[in-house]
C-alpha positions in Angstrom: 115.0 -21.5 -9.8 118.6 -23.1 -10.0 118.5 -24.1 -6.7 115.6 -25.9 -4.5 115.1 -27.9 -1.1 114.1 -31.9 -1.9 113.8 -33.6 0.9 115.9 -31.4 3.2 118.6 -31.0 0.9 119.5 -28.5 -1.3 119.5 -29.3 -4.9 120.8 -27.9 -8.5 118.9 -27.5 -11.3 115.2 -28.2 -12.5 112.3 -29.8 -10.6 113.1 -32.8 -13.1 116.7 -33.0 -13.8 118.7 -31.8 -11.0 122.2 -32.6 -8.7 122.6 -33.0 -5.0 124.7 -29.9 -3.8 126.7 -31.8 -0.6 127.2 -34.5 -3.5 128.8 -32.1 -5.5 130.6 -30.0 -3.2 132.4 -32.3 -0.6 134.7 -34.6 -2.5 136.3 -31.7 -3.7 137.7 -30.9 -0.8 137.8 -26.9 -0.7 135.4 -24.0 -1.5 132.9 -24.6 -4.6 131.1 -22.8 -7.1 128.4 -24.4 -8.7 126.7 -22.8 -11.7 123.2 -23.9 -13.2 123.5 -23.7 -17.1 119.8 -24.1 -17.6 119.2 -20.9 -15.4 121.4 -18.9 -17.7 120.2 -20.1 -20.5 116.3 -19.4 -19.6 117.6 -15.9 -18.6 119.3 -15.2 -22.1 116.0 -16.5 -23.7 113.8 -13.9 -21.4 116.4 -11.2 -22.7 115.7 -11.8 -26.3 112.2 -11.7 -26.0 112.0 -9.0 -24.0 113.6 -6.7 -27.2 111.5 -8.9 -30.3 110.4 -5.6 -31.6 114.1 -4.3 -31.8 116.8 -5.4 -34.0 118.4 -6.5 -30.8 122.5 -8.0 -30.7 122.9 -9.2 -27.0 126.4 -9.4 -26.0 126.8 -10.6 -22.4 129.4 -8.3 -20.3 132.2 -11.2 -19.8 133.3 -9.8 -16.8 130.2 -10.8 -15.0 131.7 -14.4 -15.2 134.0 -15.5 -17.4 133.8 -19.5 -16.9 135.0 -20.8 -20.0 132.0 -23.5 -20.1 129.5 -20.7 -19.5 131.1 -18.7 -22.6 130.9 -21.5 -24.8 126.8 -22.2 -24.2 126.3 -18.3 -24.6 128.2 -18.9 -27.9 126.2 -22.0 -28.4 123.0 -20.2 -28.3 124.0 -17.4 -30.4 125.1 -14.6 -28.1 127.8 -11.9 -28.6 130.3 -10.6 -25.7 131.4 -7.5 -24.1 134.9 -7.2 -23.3 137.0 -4.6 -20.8 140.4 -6.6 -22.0 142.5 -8.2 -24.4 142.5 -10.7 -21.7 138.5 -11.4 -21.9 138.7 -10.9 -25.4 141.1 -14.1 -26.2 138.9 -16.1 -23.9 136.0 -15.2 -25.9 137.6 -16.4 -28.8 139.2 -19.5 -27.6 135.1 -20.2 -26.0 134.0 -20.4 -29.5 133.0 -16.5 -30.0 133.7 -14.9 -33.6 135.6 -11.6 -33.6 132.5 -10.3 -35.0 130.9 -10.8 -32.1 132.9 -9.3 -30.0 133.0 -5.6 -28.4 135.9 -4.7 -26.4 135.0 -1.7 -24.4 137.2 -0.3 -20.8 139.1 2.8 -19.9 142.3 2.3 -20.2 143.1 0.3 -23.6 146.9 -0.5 -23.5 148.7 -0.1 -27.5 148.9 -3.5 -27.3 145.5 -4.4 -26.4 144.3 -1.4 -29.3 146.7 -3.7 -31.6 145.4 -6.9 -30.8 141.9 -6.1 -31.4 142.0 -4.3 -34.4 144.5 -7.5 -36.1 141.7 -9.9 -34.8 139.1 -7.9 -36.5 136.8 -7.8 -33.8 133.0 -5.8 -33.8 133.7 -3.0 -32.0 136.1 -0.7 -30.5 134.0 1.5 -27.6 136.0 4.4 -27.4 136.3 6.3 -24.0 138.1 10.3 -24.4 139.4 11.7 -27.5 143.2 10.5 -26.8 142.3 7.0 -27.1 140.8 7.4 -30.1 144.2 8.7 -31.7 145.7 5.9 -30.3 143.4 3.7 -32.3 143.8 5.8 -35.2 147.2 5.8 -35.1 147.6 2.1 -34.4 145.5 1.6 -37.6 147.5 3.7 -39.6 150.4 1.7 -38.7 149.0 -1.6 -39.6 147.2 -0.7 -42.5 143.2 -1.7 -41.1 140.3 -0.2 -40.7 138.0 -1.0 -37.6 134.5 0.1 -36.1 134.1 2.3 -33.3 131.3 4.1 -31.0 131.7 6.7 -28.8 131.1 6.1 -25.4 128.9 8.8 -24.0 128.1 9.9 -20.2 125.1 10.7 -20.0 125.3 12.0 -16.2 122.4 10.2 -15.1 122.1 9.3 -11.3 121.7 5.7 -11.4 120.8 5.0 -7.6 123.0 2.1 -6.8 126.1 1.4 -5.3 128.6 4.6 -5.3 131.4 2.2 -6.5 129.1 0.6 -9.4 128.1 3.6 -11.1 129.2 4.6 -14.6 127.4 7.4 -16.2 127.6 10.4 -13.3 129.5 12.8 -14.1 132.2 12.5 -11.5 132.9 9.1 -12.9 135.8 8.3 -15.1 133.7 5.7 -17.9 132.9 7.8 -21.1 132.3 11.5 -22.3 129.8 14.6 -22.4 129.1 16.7 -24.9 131.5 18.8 -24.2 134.4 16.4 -25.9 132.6 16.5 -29.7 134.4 19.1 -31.2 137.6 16.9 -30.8 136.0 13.9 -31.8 134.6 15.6 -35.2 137.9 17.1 -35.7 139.8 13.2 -35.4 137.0 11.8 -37.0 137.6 13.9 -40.3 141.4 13.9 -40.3 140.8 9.7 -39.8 138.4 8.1 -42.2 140.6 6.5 -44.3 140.7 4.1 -40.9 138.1 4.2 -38.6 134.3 3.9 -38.7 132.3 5.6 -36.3 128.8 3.1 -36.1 127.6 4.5 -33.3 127.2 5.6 -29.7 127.4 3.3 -26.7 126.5 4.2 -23.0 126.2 2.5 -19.5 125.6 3.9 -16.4 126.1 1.4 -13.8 125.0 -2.0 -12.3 122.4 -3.3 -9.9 119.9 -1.3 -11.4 116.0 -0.9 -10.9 115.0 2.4 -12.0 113.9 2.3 -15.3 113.1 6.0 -15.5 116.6 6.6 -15.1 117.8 4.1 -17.9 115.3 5.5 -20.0 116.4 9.1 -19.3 120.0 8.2 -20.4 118.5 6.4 -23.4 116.8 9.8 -24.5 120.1 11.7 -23.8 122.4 9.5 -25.5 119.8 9.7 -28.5 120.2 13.4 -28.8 123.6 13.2 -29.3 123.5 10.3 -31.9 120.9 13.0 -33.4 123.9 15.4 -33.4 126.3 13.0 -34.9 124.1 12.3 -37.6 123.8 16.1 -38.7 127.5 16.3 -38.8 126.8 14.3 -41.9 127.9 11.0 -40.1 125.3 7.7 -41.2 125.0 5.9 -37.7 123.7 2.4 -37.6 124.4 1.6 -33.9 123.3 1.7 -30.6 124.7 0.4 -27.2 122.2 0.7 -24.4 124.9 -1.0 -22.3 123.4 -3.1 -19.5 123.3 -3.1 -15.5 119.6 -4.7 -14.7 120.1 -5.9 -10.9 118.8 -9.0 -9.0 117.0 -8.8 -5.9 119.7 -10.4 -3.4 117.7 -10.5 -0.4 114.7 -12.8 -2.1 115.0 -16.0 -4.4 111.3 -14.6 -5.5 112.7 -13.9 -9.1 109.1 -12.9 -10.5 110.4 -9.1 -10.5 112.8 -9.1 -12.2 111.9 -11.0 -15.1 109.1 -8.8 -15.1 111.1 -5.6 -15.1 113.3 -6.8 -17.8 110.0 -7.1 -20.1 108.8 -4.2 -19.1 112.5 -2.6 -19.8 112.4 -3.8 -23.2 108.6 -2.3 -23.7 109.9 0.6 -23.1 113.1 1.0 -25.0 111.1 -0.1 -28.0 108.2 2.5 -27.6 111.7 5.2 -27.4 113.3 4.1 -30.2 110.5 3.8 -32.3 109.4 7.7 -31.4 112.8 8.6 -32.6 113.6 7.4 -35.2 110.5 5.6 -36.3 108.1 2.1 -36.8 110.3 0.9 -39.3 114.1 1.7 -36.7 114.5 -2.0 -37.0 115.7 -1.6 -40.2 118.0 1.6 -39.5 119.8 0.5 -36.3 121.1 -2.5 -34.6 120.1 -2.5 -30.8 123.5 -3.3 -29.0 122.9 -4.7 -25.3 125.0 -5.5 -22.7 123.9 -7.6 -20.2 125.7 -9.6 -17.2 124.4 -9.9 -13.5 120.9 -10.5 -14.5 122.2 -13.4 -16.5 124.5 -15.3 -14.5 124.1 -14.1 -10.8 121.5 -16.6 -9.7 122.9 -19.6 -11.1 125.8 -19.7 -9.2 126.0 -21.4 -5.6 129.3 -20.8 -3.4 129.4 -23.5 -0.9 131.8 -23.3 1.9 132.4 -25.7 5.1 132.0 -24.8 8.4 135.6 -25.1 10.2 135.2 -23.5 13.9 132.0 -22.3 16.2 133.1 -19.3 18.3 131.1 -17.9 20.8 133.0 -14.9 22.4 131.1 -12.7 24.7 129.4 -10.1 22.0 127.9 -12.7 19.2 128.6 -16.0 17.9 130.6 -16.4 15.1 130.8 -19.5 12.0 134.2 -19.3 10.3 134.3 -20.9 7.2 136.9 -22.7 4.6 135.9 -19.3 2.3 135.9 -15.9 2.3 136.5 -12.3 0.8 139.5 -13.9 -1.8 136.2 -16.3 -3.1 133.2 -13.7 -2.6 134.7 -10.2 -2.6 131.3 -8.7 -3.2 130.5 -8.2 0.7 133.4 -6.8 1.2 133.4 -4.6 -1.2 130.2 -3.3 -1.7 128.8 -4.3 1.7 126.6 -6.8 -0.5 124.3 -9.1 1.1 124.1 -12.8 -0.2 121.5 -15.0 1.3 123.2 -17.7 3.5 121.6 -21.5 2.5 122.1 -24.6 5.0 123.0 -27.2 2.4 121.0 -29.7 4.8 117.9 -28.9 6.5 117.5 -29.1 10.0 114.2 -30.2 11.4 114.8 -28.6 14.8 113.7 -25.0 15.6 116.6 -24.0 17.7 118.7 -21.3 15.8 121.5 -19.0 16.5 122.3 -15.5 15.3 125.9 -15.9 13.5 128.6 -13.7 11.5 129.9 -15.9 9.1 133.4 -15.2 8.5 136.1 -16.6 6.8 140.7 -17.0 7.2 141.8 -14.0 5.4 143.9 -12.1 8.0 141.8 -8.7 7.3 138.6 -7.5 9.4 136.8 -6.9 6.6 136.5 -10.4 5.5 133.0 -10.9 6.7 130.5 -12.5 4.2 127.2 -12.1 6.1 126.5 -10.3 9.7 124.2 -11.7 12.1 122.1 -14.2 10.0 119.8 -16.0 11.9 120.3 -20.1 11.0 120.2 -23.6 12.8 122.1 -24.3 15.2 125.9 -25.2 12.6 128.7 -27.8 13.8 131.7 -28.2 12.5 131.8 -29.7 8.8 128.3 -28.6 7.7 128.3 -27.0 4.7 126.7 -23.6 4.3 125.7 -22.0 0.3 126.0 -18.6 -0.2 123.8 -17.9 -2.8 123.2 -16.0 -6.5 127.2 -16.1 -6.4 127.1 -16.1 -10.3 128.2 -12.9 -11.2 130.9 -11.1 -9.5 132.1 -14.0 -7.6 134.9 -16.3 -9.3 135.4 -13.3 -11.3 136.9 -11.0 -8.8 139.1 -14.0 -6.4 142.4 -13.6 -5.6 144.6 -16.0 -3.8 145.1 -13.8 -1.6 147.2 -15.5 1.4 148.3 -17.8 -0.8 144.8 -19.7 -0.4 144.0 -21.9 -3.6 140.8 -20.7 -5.9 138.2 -22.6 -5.2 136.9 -25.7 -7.8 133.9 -24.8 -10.4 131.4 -27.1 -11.6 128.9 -26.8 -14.1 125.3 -28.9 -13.8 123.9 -29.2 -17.2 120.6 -31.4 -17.3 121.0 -32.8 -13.5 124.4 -33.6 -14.5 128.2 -32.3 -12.9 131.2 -31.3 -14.7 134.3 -29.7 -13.8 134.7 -26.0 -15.1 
C-alpha cells in the first residue's frame, strides 16, 4: 500500500522506506498532495504482465494526473501517453516522452491542436466523426506530412458506472457507429497520399468492473476492424482504451490487481480467437490506462480549521475543498477520510467534512464516523491520485495546493 499506520501515524511509502505524512504536509502551510512513486510504478509493472502474451504498448491516459515528476518516471520506465490536448501533449514531451509515444485522442481537436501534432510527428491521431478527419486531412495537405490515425469507434456498450464517466453508449458524444463508415471509406480513398489509417481505438468509460462488458465492446470493435480490413485496408492496431476502477471504499487492493490479470487473460484468449496464436506478430495492443495507475498513490491532506456543531449534525470544515478534490462533487464520489494521527481514545463523532468554497455542494465526505477532531489536526483524504490535482481550480481565488513526490522514503517538491 502507499500509505500505512506506524506507530499511530500515517506514513508514505514502503514498510522499509517510507515518509512521515504530518512531516510532510505541515510546513507547507496549505492543502497537500502527496503521491507515492513506488505505488505507481508496481501498478505499471502489474499492467504489463498482466498483457505478456500480447504485443502490448501501454500509454497511460495523462489526464488521470499530469504531475510533471509522475510523467517523467512513466517515461523512465518505458511507458507511452494518451493525450485529450495539445496542452497534455507538450507536457508529455517536455516530461521526457517521444512523439512516438504519444497518442492524442479528444473530441474536439482545435486546427491548431490538429497542426501541432501532426508537425511534432506524434503516434497517433484518434479520430472522433468524419469532419475531423477532413480537418486532419486537410491540415496535412497543407503542410505537406503524412500522419497515423485510428478510428474511434462506439461500441454502445453499457458500461455500469457513473452516468457522467461513460464513453461508449450511444447517447454519448466520444466516437462513432457503424453507421459513419461509408464516409470514412469515401475520405479515406480520396486521402492516402496523407493519412494512414493503423487501426481502431475504443473506450467506453471509467471506474469500471465488469469485464463482460469490456470484453463485449472488444468483440464489437473487432468486427468492425474485420470490416475495415475487407475494404482492402492492412490494420496493424488496436486501442482497447482503458477505464479499470479502484475500489474507493476499501484500501484492500487484492481485487483489483486481481481483476486486471484476469482482464488481460481474457483479452488475450479474444484476440488470439480472432485473429490467431501467432496476433502478436499482426497487431500492436494499444492500452490506455489511468485511475488504476495513479489513484492510490495520492494522499490529499487538509487541516482542520473550525468544529461546528449546529443543531442537525456536526460539521469539520477544512483548509480544502471541491477547487482541490472535485471528484465528490461531481460524481458524488466517496474518498475514505484518514486521521493523519491516531487517536487512542474510543470516543468518535459523526462529521461532514466540508470545506470554504461559497457553494453547497462543496462537501467532501457526509457523515463519516472519526475521533473526536480539534482544530489544526490534519485529516487525509485518500486514493486522491487520479482526478484530483488534475481537475482544481482556484476557484475563489484560493491558491492550488503544494505537491510532493516520495520516492524511496524520500520528499520532493512536484
Amino acid at each position: 500500500m502507499a500509505y500505512f499506520y506506524r506507530d499511530g501515524k500515517l506514513k508514505v511509502g514502503t514498510e522499509t522506506a517510507f515518509a512521515d505524512v504530518a512531516e510532510l504536509a505541515r510546513p507547507q502551510g496549505r492543502p497537500t498532495y502527496i503521491y507515492d512513486i513506488g505505488d505507481i510504478e508496481k501498478r505499471l509493472r502489474a499492467y504489463d504482465a498482466a498483457f505478456k502474451g500480447l504485443n502490448t504498448a501501454i500509454h497511460y491516459a495523462v489526464k488521470a494526473n499530469s504531475n510533471p515528476s509522475i510523467l517523467k518516471r512513466l517515461a523512465q520506465w518505458g511507458a507511452g501517453v494518451d493525450t485529450v490536448s495539445a496542452g497534455e501533449v507538450k507536457k508529455a514531451i517536455a516530461a521526457g516522452f517521444a512523439p512516438s509515444k504519444i497518442i492524442f485522442s479528444g473530441v474536439a481537436k482545435t486546427k491548431a491542436e490538429i497542426e501541432y501534432a501532426v508537425t511534432q510527428g506524434i503516434k497517433q491521431l484518434n479520430v472522433e466523426s468524419p469532419a475531423e478527419l477532413k480537418r486532419i486531412v486537410a491540415t496535412c495537405r497543407a503542410l505537406g506530412k503524412t500522419v497515423d490515425v485510428a478510428f474511434r469507434m462506439n461500441p454502445d456498450v453499457d458500461p455500469k458506472t457513473h452516468p457522467y464517466i461513460t464513453t461508449g453508449f450511444r447517447e454519448n458524444k466520444f466516437g462513432m457507429d457503424e453507421s459513419f463508415l461509408p464516409e470514412l471509406l469515401a475520405t479515406l480513398r480520396e486521402s492516402k497520399d496523407v493519412v494512414r489509417l493503423r487501426g481502431l481505438t475504443m473506450h467506453i468509460g471509467s471506474l469500471l468492473f465488469d469485464l463482460d462488458v469490456l470484453q463485449e465492446a472488444v468483440e464489437k470493435t473487432i468486427a468492425v476492424h474485420k470490416r475495415f480490413e475487407a475494404e482492402g485496408f492492412a490494420l496493424d492496431r488496436f486501442d482497447i482504451g482503458g477505464g479499470l476502477g479502484i475500489r474507493y471504499e476499501t484500501d484492500d487492493t487484492s481485487e483489483e490487481f486481481a481483476m486486471l490479470a484476469t482482464y488481460g487473460e481474457r483479452l488475450t484468449a479474444v484476440f488470439k480467437k480472432h485473429f490467431g496464436a501467432d496476433v502478436s506478430s499482426k497487431l500492436e495492443i494499444l492500452t490506455e490506462p489511468g485511475r488504476i495507475l495513479v489513484a492510490r498513490s495520492g494522499l490529499l491532506v487538509s487541516e482542520v480549521q473550525y468544529i461546528k456543531k449546529a443543531p442537525a449534525k456536526t460539521f469539520a470544515i477544512v483548509d480544502t475543498g471541491m477547487h482541490h478534490l472535485l471528484r465528490p462533487a461531481l460524481y458524488q464520489a466517496k474518498h475514505r477520510v484518514l486521521p493523519i494521527e491516531e487517536r487512542k481514545s474510543s470516543a468518535g463523532e459523526s462529521y461532514d467534512i466540508v470545506g470554504p468554497i461559497c457553494e453547497s455542494s462543496d462537501v467532501l465526505a457526509k457523515n463519516v464516523a472519526l475521533p473526536l477532531l480539534d482544530e489544526g489536526d490534519l485529516l487525509g483524504f485518500a486514493d486522491s491520485g487520479a482526478y484530483g490535482f488534475a481537475m482544481a481550480s482556484s476557484y475563489n481565488s484560493h491558491e492550488f495546493p503544494v505537491e510532493l513526490i516520495v520516492e524511496n522514503g524520500r520528499a520532493s517538491r512536484a
